[in-house]
N, CA, C and O atoms as a GROMACS GRO file, in nm:
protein
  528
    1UNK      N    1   0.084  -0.118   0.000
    1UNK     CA    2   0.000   0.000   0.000
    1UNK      C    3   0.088   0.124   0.000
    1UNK      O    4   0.179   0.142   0.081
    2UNK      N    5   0.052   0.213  -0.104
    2UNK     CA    6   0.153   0.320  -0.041
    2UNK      C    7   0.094   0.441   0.012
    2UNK      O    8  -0.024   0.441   0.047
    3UNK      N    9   0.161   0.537   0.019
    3UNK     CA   10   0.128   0.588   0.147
    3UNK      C   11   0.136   0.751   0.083
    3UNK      O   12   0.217   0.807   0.009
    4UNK      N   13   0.003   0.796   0.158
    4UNK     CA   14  -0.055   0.898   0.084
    4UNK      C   15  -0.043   1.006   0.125
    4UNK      O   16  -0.136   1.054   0.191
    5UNK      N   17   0.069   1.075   0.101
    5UNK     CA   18   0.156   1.169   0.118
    5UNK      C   19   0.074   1.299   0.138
    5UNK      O   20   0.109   1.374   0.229
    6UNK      N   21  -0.062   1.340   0.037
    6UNK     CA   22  -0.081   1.451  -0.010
    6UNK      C   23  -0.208   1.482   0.167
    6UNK      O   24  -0.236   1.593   0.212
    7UNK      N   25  -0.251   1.354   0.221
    7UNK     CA   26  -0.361   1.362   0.309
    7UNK      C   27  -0.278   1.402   0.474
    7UNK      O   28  -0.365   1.447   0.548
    8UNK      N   29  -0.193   1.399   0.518
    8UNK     CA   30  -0.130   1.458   0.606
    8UNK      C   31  -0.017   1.529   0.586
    8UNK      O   32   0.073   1.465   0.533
    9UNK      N   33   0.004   1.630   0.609
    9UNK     CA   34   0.112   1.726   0.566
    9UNK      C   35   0.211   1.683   0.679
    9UNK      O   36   0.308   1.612   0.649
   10UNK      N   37   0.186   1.734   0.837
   10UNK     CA   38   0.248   1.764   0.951
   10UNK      C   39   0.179   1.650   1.079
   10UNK      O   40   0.056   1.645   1.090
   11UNK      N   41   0.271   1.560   1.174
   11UNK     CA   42   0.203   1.473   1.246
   11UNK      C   43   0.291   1.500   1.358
   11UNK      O   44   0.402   1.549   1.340
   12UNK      N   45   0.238   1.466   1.496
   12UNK     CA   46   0.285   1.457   1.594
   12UNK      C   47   0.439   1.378   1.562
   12UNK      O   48   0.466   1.287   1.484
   13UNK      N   49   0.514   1.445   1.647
   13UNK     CA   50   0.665   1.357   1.646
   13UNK      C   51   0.676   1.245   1.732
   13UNK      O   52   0.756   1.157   1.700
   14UNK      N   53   0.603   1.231   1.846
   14UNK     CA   54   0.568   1.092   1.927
   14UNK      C   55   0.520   0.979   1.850
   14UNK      O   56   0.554   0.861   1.855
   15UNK      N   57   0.408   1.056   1.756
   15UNK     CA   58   0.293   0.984   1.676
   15UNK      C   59   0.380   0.937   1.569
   15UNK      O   60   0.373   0.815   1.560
   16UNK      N   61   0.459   0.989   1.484
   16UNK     CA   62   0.500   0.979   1.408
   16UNK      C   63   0.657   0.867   1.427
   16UNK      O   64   0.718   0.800   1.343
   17UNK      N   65   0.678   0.887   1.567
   17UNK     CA   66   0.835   0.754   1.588
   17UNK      C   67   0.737   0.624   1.613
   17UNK      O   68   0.757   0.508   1.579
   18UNK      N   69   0.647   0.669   1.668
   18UNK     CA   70   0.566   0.511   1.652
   18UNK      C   71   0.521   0.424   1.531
   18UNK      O   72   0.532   0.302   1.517
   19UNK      N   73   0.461   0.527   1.438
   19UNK     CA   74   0.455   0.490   1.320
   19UNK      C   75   0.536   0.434   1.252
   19UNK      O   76   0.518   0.329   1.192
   20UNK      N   77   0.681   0.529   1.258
   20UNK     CA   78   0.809   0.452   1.166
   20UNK      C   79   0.850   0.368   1.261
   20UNK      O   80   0.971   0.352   1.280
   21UNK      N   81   0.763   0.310   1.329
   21UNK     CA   82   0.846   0.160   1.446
   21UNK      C   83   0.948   0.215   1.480
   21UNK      O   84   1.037   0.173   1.406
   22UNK      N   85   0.998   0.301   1.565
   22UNK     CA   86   1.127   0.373   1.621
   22UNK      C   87   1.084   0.302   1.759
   22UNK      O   88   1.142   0.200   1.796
   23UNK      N   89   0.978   0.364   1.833
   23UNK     CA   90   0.915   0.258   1.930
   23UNK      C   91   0.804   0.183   1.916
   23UNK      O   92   0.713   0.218   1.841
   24UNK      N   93   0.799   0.050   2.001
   24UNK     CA   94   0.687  -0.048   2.048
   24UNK      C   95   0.542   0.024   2.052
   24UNK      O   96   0.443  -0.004   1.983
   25UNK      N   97   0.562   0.165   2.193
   25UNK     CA   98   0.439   0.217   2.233
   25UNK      C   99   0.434   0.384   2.218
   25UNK      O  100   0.548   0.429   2.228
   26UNK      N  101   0.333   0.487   2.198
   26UNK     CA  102   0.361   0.634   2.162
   26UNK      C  103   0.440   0.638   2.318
   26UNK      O  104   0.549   0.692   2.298
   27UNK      N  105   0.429   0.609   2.435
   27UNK     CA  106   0.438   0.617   2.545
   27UNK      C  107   0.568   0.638   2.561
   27UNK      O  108   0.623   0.736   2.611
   28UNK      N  109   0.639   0.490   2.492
   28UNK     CA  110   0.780   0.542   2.505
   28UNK      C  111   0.857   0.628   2.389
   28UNK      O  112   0.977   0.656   2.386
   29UNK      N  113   0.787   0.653   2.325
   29UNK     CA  114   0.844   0.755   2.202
   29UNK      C  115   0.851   0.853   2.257
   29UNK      O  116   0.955   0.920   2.260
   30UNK      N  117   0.674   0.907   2.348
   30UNK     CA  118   0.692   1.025   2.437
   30UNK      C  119   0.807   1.060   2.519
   30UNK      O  120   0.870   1.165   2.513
   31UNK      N  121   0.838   0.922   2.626
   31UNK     CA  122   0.944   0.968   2.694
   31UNK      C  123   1.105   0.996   2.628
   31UNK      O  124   1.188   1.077   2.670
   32UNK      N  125   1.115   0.924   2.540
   32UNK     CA  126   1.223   0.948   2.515
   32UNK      C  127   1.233   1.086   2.442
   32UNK      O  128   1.347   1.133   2.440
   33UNK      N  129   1.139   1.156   2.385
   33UNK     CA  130   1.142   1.304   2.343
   33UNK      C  131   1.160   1.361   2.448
   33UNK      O  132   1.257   1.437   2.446
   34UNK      N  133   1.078   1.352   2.586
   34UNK     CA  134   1.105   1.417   2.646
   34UNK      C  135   1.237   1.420   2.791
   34UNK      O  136   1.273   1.505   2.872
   35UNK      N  137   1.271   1.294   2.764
   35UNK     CA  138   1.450   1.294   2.794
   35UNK      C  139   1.532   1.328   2.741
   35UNK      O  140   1.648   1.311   2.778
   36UNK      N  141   1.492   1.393   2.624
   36UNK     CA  142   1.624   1.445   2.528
   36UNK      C  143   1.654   1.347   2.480
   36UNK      O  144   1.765   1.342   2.534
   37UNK      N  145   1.650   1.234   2.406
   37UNK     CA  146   1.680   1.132   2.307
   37UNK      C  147   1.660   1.130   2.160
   37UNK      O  148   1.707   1.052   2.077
   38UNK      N  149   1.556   1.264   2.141
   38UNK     CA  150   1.536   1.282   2.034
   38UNK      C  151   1.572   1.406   1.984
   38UNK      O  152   1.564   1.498   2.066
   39UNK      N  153   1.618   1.444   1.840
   39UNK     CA  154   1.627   1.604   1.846
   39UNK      C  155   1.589   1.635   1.673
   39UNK      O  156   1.633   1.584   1.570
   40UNK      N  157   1.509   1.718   1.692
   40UNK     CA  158   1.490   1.737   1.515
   40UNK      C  159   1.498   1.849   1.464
   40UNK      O  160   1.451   1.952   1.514
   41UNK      N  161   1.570   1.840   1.342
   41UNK     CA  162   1.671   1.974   1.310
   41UNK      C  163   1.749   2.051   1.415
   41UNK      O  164   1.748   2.171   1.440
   42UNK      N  165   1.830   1.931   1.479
   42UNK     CA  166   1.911   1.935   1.556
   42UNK      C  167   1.893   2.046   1.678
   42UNK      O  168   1.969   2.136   1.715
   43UNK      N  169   1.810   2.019   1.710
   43UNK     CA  170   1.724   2.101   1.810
   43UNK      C  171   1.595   1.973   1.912
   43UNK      O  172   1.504   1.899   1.873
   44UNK      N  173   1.648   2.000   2.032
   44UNK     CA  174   1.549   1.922   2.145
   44UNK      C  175   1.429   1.978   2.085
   44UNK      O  176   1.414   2.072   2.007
   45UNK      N  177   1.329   1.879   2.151
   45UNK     CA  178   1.172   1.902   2.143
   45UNK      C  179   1.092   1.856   2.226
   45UNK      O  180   1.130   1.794   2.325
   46UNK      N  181   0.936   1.883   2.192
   46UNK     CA  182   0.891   1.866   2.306
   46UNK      C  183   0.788   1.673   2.182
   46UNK      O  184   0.802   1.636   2.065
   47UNK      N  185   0.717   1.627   2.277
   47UNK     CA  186   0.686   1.521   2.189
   47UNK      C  187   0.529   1.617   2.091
   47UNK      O  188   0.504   1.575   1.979
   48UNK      N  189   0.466   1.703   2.132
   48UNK     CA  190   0.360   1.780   2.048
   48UNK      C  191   0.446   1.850   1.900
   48UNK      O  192   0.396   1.906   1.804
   49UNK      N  193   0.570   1.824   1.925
   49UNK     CA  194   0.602   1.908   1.791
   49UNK      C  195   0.603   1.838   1.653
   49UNK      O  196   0.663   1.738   1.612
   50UNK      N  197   0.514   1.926   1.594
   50UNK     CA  198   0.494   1.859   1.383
   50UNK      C  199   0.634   1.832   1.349
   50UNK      O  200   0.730   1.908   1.365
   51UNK      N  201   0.632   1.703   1.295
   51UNK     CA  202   0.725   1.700   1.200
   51UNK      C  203   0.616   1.665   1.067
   51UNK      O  204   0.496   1.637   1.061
   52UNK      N  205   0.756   1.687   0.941
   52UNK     CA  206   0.714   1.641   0.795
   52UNK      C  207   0.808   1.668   0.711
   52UNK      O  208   0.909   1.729   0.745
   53UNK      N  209   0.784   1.622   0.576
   53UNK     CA  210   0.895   1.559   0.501
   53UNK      C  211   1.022   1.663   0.489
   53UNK      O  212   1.000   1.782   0.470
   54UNK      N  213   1.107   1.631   0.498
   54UNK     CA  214   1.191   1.694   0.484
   54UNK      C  215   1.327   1.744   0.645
   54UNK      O  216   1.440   1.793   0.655
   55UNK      N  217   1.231   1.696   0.728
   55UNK     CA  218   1.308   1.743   0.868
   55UNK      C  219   1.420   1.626   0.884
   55UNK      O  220   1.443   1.529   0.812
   56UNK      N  221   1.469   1.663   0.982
   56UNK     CA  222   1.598   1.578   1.032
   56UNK      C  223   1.534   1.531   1.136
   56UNK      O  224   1.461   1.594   1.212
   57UNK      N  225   1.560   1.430   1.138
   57UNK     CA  226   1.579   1.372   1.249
   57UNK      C  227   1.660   1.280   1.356
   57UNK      O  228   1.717   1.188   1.298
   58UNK      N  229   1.684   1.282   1.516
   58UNK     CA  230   1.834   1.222   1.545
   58UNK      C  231   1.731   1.117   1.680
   58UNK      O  232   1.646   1.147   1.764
   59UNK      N  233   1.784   1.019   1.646
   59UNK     CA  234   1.698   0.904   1.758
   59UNK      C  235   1.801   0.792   1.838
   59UNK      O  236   1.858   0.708   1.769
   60UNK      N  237   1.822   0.795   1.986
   60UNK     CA  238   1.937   0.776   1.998
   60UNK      C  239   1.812   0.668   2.092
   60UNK      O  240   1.717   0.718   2.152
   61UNK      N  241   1.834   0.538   2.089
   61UNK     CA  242   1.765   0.404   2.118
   61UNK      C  243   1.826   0.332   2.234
   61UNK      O  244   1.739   0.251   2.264
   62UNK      N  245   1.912   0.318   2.303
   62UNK     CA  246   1.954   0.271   2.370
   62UNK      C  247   2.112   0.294   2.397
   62UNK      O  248   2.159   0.372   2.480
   63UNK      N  249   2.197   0.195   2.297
   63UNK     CA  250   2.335   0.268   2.258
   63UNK      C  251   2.327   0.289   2.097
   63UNK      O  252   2.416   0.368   2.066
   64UNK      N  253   2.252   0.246   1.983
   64UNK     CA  254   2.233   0.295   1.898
   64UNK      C  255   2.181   0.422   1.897
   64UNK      O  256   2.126   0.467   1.997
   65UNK      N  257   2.197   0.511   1.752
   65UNK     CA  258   2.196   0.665   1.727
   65UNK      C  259   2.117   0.632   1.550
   65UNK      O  260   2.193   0.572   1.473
   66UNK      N  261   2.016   0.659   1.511
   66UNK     CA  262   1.962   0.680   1.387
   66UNK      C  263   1.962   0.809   1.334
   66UNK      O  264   1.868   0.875   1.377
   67UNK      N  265   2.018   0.856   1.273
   67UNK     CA  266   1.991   1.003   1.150
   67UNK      C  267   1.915   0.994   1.084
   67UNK      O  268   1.972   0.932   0.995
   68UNK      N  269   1.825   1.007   1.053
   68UNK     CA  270   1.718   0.996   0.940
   68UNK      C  271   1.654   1.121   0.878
   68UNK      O  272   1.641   1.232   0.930
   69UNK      N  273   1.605   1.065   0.716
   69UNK     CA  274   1.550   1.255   0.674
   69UNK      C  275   1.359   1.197   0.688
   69UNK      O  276   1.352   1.076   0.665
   70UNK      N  277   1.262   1.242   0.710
   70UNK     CA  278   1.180   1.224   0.699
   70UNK      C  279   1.109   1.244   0.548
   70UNK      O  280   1.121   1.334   0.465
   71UNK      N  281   1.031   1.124   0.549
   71UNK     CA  282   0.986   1.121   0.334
   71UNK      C  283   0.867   1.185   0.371
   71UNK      O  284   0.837   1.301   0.344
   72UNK      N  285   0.779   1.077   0.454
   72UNK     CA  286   0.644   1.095   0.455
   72UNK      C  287   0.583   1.103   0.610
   72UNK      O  288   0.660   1.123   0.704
   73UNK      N  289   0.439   1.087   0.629
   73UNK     CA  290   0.446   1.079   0.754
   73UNK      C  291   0.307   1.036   0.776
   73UNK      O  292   0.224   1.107   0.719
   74UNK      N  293   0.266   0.948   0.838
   74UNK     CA  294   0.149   0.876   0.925
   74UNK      C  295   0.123   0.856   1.034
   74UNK      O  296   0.206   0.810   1.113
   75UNK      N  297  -0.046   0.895   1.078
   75UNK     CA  298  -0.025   0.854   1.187
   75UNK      C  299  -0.134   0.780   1.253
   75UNK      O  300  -0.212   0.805   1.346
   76UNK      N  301  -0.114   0.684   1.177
   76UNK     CA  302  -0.132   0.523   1.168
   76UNK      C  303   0.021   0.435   1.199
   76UNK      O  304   0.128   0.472   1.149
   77UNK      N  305   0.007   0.317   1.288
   77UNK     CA  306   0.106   0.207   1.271
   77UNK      C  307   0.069   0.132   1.148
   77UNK      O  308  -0.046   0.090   1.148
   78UNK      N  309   0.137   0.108   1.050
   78UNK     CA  310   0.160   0.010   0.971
   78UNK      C  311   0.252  -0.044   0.949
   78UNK      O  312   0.364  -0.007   0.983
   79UNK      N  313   0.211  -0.198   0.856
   79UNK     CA  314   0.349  -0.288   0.873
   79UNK      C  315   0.479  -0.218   0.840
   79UNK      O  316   0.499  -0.109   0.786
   80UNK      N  317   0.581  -0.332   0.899
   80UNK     CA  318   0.737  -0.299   0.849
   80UNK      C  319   0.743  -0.237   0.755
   80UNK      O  320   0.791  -0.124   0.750
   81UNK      N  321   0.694  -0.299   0.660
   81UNK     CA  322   0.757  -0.290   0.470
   81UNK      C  323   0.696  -0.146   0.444
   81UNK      O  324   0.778  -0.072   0.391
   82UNK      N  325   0.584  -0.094   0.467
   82UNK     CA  326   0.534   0.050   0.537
   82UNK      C  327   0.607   0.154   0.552
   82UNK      O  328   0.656   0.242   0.481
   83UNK      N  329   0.604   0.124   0.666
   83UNK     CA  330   0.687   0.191   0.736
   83UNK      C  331   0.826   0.246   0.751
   83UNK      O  332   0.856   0.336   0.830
   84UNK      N  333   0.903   0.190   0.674
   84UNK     CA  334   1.020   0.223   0.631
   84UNK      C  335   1.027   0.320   0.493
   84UNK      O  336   1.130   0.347   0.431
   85UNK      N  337   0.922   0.354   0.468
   85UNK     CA  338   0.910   0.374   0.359
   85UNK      C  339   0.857   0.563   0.412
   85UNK      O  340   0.820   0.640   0.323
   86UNK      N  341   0.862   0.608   0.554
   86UNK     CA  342   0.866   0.723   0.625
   86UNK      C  343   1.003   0.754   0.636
   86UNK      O  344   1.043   0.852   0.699
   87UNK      N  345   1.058   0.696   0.594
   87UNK     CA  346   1.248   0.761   0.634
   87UNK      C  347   1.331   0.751   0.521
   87UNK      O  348   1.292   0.729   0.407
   88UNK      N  349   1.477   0.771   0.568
   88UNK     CA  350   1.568   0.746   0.449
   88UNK      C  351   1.685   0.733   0.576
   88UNK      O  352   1.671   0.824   0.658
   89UNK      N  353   1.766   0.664   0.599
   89UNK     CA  354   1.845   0.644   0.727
   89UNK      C  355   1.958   0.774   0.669
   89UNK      O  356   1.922   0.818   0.560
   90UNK      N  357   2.033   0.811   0.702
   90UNK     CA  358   2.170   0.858   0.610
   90UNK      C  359   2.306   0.741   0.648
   90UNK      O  360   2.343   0.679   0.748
   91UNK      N  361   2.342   0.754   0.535
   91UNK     CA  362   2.453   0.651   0.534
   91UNK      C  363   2.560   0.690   0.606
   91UNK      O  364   2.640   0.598   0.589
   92UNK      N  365   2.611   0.768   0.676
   92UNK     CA  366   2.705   0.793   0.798
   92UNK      C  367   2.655   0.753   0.891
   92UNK      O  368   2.716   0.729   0.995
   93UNK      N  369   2.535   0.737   0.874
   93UNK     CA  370   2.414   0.651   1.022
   93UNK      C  371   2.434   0.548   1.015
   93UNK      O  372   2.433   0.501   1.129
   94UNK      N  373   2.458   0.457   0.925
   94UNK     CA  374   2.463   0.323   0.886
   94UNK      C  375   2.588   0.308   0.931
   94UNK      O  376   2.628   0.287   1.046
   95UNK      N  377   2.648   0.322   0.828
   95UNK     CA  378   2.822   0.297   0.856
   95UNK      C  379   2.848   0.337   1.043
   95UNK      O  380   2.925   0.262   1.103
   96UNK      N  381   2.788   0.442   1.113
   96UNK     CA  382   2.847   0.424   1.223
   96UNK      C  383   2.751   0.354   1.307
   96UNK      O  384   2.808   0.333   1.414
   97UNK      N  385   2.666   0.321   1.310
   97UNK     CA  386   2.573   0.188   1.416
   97UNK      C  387   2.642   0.052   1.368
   97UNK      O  388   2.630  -0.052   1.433
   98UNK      N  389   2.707   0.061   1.264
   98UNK     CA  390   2.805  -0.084   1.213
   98UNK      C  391   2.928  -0.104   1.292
   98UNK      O  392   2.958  -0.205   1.356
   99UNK      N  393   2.994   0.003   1.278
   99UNK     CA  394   3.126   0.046   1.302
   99UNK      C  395   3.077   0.085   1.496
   99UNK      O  396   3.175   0.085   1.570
  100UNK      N  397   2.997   0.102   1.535
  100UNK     CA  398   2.963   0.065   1.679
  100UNK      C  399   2.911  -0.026   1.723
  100UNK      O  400   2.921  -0.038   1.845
  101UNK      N  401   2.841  -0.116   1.656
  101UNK     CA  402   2.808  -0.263   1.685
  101UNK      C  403   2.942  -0.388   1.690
  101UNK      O  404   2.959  -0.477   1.773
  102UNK      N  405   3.028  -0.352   1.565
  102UNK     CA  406   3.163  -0.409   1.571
  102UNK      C  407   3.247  -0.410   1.687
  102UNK      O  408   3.312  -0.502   1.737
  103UNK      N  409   3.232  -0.260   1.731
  103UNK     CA  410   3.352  -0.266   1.874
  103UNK      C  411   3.309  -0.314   1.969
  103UNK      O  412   3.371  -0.401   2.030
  104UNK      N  413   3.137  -0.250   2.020
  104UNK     CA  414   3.096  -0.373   2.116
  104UNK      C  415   3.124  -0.526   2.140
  104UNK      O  416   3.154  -0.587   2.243
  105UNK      N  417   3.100  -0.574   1.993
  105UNK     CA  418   3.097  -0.715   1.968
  105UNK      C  419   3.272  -0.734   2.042
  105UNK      O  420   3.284  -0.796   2.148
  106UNK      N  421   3.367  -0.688   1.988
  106UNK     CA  422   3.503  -0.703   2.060
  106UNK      C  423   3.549  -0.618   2.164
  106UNK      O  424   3.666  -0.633   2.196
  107UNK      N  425   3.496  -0.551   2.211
  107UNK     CA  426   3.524  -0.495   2.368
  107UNK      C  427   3.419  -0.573   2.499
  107UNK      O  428   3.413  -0.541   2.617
  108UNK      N  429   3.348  -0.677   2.431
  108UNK     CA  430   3.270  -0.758   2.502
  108UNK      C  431   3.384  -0.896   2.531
  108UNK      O  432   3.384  -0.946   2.644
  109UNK      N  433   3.472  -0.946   2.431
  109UNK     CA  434   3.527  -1.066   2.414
  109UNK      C  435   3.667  -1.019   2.522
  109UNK      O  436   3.730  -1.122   2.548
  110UNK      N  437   3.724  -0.906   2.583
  110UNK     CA  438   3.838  -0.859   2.573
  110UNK      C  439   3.803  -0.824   2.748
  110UNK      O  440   3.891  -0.798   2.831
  111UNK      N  441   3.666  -0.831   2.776
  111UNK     CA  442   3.612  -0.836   2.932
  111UNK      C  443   3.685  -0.955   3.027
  111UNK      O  444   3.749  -0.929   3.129
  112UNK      N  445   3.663  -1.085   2.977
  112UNK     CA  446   3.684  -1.184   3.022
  112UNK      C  447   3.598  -1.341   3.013
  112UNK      O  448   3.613  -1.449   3.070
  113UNK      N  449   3.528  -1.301   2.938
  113UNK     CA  450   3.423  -1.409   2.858
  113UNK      C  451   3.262  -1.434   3.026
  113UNK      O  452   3.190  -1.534   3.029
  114UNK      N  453   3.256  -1.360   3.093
  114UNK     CA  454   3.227  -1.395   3.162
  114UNK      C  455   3.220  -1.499   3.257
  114UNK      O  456   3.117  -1.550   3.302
  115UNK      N  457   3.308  -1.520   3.278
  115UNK     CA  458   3.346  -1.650   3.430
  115UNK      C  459   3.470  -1.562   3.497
  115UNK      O  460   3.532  -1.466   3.451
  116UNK      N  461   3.481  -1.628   3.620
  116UNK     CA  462   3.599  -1.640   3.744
  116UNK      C  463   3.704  -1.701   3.676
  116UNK      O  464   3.711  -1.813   3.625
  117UNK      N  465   3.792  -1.601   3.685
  117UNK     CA  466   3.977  -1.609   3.651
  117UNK      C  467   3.962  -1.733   3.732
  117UNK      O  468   3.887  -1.757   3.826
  118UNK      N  469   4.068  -1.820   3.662
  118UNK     CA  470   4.168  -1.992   3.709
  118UNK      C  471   4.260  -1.898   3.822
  118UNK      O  472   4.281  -1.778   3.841
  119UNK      N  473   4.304  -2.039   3.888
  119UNK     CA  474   4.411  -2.012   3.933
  119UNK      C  475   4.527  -1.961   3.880
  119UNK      O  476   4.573  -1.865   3.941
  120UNK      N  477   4.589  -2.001   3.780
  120UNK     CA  478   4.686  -1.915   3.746
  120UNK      C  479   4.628  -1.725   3.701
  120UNK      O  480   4.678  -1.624   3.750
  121UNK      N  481   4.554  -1.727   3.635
  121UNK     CA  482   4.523  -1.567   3.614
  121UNK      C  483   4.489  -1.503   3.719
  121UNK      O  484   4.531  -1.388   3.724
  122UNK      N  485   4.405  -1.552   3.836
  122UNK     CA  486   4.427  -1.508   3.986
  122UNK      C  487   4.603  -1.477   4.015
  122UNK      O  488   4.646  -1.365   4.043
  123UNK      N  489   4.673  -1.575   4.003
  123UNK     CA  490   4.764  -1.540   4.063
  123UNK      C  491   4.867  -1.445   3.983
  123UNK      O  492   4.960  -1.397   4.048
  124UNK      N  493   4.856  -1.411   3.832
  124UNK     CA  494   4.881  -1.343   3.771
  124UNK      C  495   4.808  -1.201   3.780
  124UNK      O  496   4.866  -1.099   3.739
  125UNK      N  497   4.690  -1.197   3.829
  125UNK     CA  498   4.645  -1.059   3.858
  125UNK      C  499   4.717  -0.989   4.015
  125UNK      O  500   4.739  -0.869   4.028
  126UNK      N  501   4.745  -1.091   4.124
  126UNK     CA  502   4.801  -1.073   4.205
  126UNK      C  503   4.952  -1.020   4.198
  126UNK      O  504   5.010  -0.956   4.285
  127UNK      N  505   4.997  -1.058   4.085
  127UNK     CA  506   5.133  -1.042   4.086
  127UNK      C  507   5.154  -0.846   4.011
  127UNK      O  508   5.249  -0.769   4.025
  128UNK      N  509   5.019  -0.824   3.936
  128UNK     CA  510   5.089  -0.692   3.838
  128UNK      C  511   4.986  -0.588   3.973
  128UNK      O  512   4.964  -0.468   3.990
  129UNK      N  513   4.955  -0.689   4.030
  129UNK     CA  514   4.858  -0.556   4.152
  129UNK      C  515   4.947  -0.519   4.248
  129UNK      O  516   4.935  -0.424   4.325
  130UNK      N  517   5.074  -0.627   4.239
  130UNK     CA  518   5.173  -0.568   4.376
  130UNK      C  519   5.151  -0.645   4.482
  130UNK      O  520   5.237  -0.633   4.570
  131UNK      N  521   5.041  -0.743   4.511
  131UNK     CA  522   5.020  -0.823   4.639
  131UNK      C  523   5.073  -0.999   4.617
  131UNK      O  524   5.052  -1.080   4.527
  132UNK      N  525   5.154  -1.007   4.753
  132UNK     CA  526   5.146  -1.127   4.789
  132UNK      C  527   5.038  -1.233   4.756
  132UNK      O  528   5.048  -1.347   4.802
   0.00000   0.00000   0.00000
């Protein structure tokens, strides 16, 4: 189905991260606008503020960060295939949620795999700490 650009000009920005599945519920779309997680045209907001095509938008999810330009805008949930079809990611967005998913993935392995040091790495941590 596509999506009929000419019948809403301007939609709530809560209304509208729900729509493009940014969040589950408007609830938490709300809060996170209003924690500062969101900023459009690089400017905080409140969650009542219109967006439409053409704005920026910056959506920071947890430890992911999305850039996106806005195409269209609904405010209706519809499916995935939909819904993606409200954005355009920018490709420095891409490349760096990649290029930050990568280091996680190896600053996770470089922790200690999660378990209790052996005896010898016990006693090797003992030795560069200075203790008996």
């Amino acid at each position: 189905m596509a999506i009929d650009r000419g019948q809403l000009e301007r939609v709530r920005l809560d209304k509208w991260l729900w729509a493009a599945r940014f969040f589950k519920t408007r609830a938490l779309a709300s809060d996170a606008v209003a924690g500062g997680k969101v900023h459009v045209n690089a400017e905080r907001c409140k969650s009542s503020r219109k967006v439409g095509a053409g704005d920026k938008v910056l959506v920071t999810r947890g430890v992911e960060s999305f850039d996106v330009l806005v195409l269209g805008v609904n405010d209706k949930r519809r499916p995935a295939k939909e819904a993606v079809l409200l954005y355009e990611e920018t490709e420095q967005s891409v490349a760096k949620r990649k290029l930050d998913a990568e280091m996680r993935k190896y600053a996770s392995h470089e922790i200690g795999g999660g378990r209790k040091p052996d005896k010898h790495q016990r006693r090797e941590l003992r030795r560069i700490k200075g203790r008996t």
